[in-house]
matplotlib code that plots the C-alpha trace (Angstrom):
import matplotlib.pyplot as plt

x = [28.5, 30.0, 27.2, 26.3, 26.3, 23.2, 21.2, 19.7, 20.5, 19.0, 20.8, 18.8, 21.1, 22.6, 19.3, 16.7, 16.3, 13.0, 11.9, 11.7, 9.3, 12.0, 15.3, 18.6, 20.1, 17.3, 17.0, 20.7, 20.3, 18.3, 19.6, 22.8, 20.6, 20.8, 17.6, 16.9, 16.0, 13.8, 11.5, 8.1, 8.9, 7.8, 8.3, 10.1, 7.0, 6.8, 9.8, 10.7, 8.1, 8.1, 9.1, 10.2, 13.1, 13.2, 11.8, 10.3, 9.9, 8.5, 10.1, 12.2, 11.6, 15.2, 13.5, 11.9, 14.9, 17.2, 14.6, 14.4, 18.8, 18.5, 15.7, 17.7, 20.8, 19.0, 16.9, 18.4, 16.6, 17.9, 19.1, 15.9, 15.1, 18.3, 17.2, 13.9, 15.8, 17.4, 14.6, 12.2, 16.0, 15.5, 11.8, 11.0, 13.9, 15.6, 15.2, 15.0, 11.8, 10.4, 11.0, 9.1, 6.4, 6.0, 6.2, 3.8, 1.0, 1.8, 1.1, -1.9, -3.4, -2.3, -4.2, -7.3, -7.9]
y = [-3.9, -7.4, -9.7, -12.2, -16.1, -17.8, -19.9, -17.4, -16.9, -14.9, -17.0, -19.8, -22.6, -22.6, -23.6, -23.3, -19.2, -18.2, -14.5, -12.4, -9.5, -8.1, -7.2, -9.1, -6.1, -5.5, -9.0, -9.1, -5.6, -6.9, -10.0, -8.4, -6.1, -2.9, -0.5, -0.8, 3.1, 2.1, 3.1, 1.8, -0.1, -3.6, -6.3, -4.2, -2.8, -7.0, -7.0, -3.5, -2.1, 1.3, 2.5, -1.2, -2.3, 0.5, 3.2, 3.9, 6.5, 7.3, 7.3, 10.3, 12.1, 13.3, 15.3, 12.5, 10.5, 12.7, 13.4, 9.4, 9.4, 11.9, 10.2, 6.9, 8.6, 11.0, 8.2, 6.9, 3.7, 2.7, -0.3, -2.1, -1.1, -3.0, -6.0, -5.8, -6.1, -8.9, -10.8, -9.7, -11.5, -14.4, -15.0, -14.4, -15.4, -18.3, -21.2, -23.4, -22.5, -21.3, -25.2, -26.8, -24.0, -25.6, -29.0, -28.4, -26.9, -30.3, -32.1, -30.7, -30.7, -34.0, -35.4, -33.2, -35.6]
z = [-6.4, -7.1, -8.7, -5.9, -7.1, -7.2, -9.2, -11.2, -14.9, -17.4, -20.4, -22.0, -22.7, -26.3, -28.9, -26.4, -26.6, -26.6, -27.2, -24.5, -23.3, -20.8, -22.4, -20.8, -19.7, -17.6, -16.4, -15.4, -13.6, -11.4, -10.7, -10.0, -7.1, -8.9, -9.2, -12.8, -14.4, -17.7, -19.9, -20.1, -22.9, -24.2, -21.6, -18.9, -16.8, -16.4, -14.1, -13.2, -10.9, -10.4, -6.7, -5.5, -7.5, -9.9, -11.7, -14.9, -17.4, -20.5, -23.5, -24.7, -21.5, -21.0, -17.6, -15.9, -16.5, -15.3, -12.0, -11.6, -11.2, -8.7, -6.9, -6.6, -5.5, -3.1, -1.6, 1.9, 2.0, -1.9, -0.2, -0.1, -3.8, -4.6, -2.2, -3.8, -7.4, -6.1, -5.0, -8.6, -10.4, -8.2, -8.6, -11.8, -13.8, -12.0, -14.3, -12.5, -11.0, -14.0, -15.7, -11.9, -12.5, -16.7, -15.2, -12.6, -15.1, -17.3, -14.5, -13.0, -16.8, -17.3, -14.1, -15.0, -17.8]

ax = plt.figure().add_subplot(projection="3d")
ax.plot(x, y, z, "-o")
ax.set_aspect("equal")
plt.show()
């Protein structure tokens, strides 16, 4: 699947990276519309929701990863995981939304005053 073009990155511009919860790899998965298969590790649960845009496992378990493969490639309707990807990619990560989401807390906590 060719990565669609879109506003949403998942790279901070150079000097302004800021630790993240949800590794890159993940982020850019789903941006790119592609189920994610994690683990239920650290940040990841934040953006990959089990049984809409992907699936998760729990650490180590070689089985229940292996199950989770062939549920994604046995599943008919995968398509509107992968839309569903998309979309998590698009909400949650685009910059651009996420500055205008900073800005508007500053500003409704500035006019609270």
């Amino acid at each position: 699947m060719k990565p669609r073009k879109s506003s949403c990155s998942t790279r901070s511009p150079p000097g302004t990276a800021i630790p993240r919860a949800c590794p890159p790899p993940s982020e850019e998965a789903l941006a790119c519309g592609c189920i994610t298969l994690s683990t239920r590790h650290a940040g990841i649960p934040e953006a990959v929701e089990h049984g809409v845009n992907g699936l998760l496992t729990e650490e180590w378990d070689e089985t229940g990863f292996a199950a989770a493969i062939t549920r994604i490639l046995d599943d008919p309707a995968r398509g509107t995981m992968a839309r569903a990807a998309r979309a998590t990619a698009e909400a949650k990560f685009d910059n651009a939304k996420g500055l205008a989401r900073v800005e508007d807390i500053i500003r409704a906590t500035v006019q609270a005053r």
